[in-house]
C-alpha positions as CSV (number, residue, x, y, z in Angstrom):
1,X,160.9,70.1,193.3
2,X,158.3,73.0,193.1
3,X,158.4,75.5,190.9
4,X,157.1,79.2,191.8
5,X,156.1,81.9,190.0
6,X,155.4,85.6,190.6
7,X,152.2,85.2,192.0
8,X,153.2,82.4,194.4
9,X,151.2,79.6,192.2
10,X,153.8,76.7,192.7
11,X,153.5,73.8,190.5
12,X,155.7,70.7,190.6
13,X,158.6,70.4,188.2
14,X,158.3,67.4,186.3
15,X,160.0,65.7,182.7
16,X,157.7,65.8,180.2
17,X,157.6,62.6,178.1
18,X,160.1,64.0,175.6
19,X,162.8,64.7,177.9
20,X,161.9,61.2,179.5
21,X,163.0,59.7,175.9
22,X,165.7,61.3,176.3
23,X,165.4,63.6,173.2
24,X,165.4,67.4,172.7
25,X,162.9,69.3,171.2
26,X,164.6,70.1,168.2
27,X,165.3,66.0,167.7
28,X,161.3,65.8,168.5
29,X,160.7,68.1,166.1
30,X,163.0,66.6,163.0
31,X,160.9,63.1,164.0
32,X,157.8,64.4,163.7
33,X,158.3,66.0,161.0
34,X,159.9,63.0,159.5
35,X,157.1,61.1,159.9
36,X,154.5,63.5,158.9
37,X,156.2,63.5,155.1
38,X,156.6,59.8,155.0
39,X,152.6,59.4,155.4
40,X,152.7,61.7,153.2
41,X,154.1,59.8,150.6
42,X,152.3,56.3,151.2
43,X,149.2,58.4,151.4
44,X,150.1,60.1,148.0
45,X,151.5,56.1,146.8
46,X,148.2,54.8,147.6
47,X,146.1,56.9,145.9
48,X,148.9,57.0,143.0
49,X,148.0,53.4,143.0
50,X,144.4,53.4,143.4
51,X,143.9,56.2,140.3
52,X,145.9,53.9,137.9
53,X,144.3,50.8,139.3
54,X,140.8,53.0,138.2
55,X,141.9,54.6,134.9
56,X,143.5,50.4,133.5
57,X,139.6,49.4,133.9
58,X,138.2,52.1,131.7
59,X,138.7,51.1,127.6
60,X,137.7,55.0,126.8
61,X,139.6,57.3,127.6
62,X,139.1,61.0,126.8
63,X,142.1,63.3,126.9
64,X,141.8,66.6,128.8
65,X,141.6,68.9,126.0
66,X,138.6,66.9,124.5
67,X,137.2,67.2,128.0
68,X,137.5,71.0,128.2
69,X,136.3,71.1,124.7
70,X,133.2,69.6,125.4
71,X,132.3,71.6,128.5
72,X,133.1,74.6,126.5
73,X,130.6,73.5,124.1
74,X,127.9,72.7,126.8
75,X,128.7,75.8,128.4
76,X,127.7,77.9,125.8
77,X,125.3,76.1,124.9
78,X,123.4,76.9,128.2
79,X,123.9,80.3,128.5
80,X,123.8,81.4,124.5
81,X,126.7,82.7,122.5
82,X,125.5,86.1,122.3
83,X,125.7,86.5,126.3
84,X,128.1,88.2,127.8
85,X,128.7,85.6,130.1
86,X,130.6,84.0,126.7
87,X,133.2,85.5,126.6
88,X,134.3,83.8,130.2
89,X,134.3,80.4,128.4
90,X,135.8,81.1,125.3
């Protein structure tokens, strides 16, 4: 069938491929969405995986106040500890 609109432009009146399956939009929408979150989660299992795969081959490991620490120190140490720019580290 054709469909018309106000300015006489007629198109034909076809399923789109979700109503072909047989599914509503809202029920599109849920799967989709379903989906989307479940890559998300063997995308964020992966890379859960691969991080402690990475940290098991390092012996040293520093913690990540030591880390701060240190860049605090290096910090200051490049732009003086009289500068005002100082007190934004400390």
């Amino acid at each position: 069938t054709m469909c018309c609109n106000a300015n006489d432009d007629c198109f034909p009146q076809e399923e789109t491929k979700v109503q072909k399956w047989n599914l509503n939009y809202g029920t599109f929408a849920a799967v989709l969405l379903a989906c989307f979150i479940v890559l998300c989660c063997i995308i964020g299992l992966f890379l859960y995986r691969f991080d402690m795969r990475k940290k098991r081959g390092n012996s040293v490991r520093m913690s990540a106040e030591r880390r701060l620490e240190e860049d605090d120190k290096y910090a200051l140490s490049r732009i003086g500890k009289d500068s005002l720019y100082s007190f934004f580290v400390t």
